[in-house]
Structure formats: C-alpha cells, structure tokens
C-alpha atoms as a printed R data frame, in Angstrom:
    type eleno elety resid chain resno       x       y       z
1   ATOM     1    CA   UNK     A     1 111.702 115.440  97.159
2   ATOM     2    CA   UNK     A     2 110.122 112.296  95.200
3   ATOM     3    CA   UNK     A     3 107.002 111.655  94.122
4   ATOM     4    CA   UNK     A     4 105.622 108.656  92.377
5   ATOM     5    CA   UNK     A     5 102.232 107.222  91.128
6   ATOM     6    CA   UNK     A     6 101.114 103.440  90.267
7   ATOM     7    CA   UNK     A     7  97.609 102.033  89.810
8   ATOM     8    CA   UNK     A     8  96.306  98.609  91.038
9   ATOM     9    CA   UNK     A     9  93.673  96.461  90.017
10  ATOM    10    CA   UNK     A    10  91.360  93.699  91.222
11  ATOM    11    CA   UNK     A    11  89.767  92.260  88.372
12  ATOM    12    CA   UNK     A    12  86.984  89.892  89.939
13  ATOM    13    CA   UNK     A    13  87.113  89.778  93.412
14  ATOM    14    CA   UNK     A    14  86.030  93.386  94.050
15  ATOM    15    CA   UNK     A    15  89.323  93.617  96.613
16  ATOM    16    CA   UNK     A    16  90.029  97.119  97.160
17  ATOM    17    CA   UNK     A    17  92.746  96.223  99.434
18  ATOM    18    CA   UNK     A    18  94.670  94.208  97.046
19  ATOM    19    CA   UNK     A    19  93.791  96.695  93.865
20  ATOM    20    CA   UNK     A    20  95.514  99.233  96.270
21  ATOM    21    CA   UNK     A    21  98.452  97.108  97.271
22  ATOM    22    CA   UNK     A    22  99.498  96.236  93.296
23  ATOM    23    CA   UNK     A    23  98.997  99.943  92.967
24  ATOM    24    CA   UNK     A    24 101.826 100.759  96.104
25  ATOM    25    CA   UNK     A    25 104.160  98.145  94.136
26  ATOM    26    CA   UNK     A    26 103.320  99.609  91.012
27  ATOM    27    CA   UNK     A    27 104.800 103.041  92.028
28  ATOM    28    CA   UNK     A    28 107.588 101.469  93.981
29  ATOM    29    CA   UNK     A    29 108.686  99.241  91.335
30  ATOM    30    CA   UNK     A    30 109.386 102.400  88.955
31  ATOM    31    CA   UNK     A    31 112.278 103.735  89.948
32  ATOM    32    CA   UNK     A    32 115.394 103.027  91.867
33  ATOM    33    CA   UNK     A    33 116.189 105.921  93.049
34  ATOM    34    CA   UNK     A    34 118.617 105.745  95.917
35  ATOM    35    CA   UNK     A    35 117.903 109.260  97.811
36  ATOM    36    CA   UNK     A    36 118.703 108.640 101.336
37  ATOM    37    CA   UNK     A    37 121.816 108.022 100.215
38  ATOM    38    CA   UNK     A    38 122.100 111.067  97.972
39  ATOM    39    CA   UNK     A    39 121.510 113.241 101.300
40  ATOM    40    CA   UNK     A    40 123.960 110.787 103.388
41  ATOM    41    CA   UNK     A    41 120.530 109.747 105.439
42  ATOM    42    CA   UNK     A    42 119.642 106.559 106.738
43  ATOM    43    CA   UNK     A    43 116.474 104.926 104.629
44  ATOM    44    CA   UNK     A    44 114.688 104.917 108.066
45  ATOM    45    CA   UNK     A    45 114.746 108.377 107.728
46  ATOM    46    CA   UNK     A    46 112.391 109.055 104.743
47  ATOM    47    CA   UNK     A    47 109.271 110.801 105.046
48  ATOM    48    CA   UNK     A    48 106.784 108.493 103.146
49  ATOM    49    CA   UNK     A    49 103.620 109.679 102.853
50  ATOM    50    CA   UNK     A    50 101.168 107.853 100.173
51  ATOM    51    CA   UNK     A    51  97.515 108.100  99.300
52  ATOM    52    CA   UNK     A    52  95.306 105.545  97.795
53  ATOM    53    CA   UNK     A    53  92.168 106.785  95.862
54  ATOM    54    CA   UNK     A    54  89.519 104.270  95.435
55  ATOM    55    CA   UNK     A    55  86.139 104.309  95.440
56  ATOM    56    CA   UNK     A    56  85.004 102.708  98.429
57  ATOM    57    CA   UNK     A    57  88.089 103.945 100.766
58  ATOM    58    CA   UNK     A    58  86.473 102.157 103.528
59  ATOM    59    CA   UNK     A    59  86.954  98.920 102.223
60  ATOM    60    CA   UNK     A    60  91.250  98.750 102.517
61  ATOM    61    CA   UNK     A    61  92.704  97.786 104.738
62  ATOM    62    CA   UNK     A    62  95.242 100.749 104.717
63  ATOM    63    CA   UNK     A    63  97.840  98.540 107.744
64  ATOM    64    CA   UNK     A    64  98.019  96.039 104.913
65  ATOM    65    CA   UNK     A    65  99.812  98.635 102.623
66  ATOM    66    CA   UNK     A    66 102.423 100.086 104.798
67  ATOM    67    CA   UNK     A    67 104.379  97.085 105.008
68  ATOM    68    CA   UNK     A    68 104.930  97.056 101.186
69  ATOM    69    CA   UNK     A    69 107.414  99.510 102.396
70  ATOM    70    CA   UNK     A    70 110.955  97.989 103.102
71  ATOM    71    CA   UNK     A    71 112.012 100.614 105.192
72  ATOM    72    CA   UNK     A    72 110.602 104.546 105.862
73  ATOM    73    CA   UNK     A    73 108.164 105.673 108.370
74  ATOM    74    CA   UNK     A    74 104.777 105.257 106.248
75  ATOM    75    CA   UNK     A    75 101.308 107.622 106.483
76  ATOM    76    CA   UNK     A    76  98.470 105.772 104.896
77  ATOM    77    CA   UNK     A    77  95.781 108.226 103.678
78  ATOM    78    CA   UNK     A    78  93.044 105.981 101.933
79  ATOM    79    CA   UNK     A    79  90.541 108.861  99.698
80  ATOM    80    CA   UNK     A    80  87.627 108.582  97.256
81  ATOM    81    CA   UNK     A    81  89.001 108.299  93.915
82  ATOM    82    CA   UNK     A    82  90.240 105.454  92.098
83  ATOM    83    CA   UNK     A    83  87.237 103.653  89.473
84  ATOM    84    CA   UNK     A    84  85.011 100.684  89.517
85  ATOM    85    CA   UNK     A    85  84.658  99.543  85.797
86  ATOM    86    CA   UNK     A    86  81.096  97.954  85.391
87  ATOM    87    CA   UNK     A    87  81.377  94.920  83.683
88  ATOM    88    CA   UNK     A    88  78.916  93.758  80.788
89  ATOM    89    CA   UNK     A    89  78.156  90.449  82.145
90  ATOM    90    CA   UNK     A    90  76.555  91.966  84.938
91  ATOM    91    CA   UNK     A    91  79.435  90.726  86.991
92  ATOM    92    CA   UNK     A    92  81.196  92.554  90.352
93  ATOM    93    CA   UNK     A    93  82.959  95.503  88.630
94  ATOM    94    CA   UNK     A    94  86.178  95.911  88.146
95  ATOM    95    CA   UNK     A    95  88.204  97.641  90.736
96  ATOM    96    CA   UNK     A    96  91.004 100.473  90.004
97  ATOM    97    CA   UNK     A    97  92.973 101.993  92.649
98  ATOM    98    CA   UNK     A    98  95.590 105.283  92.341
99  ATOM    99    CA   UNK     A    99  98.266 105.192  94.269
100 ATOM   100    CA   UNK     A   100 100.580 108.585  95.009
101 ATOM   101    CA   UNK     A   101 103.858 108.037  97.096
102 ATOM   102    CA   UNK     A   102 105.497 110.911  97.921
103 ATOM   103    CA   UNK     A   103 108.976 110.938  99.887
104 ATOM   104    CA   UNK     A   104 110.464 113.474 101.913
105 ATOM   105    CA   UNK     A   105 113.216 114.141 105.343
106 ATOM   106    CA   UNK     A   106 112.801 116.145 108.188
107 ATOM   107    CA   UNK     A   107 115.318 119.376 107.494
C-alpha cells in the first residue's frame, strides 16, 4: 500500500548500523501518512516490511532498527547494496546505507 525510501550515513566511524538506522528515520520522517486509519485498522496492524542495502550487511545490527518503528510488526531484511565512499585521506570510507520501507495489512 506504501512504500518509502531514505538513505543513512556514517561519515567516520565506518557504523553500518547507525548509517542504516538514519536511513529507517530518513524514510519515516517523509511522510505522515495516516493509513491505518484510512482502512479503520489499528497501527499494530501494519505489515512493515523494510530492507537495508549496505555493503557489508553483516555488520548491522538489523534488532537495532526495528525499534525505530513506533508501532507495526517489523521484518528486517539487511542486503548487499548501499556504498562505501573511499575517502582521499586514506581514511575509513564513508558509509551509505538504502533504506526501503514498505507497508502493507493482512486482507
């Protein structure tokens, strides 16, 4: 019924976790759409199913990013995607995650 994207970043510390996490609030913090309520359905009701892509998936911690969520019952799926931006003083590189949220109801 909804989907939404936001991207993340951890500049320095190399934390996919977080990078993934500002990504989550990214998407969420787009909209306000208020569609349990459009169906007459409680917000514990919604379907939320969101995917991270970074490129070292097994570095988040994917329990971290369901309870961005105020309310919903969450699926984490953590993929290769995402980008790690070298940096030109040699430094850790810069870390870029995707973030697609997509919410639904059982019919």
């Amino acid at each position: 019924m909804l989907t939404e994207m936001g991207m993340g970043t951890s500049l320095r510390r190399q934390d996919y976790t977080e990078a993934a996490v500002r990504a989550v609030k990214d998407a969420l913090w787009h909209n306000s759409i208020n569609l349990a309520e459009l169906f007459g359905r409680d917000k514990s009701d919604m379907l939320i199913d969101l995917e991270i892509g970074v490129q070292q998936p097994d570095r988040v911690d994917a329990s971290a990013l369901s309870v961005v969520f105020p309310y919903g019952q969450v699926t984490v799926s953590v993929v290769k995607g995402g980008l790690d931006v070298p940096r030109g003083d040699g430094g850790l590189p810069t870390v870029i995650a995707n973030a697609a949220i997509s919410v639904s109801f059982e019919v």
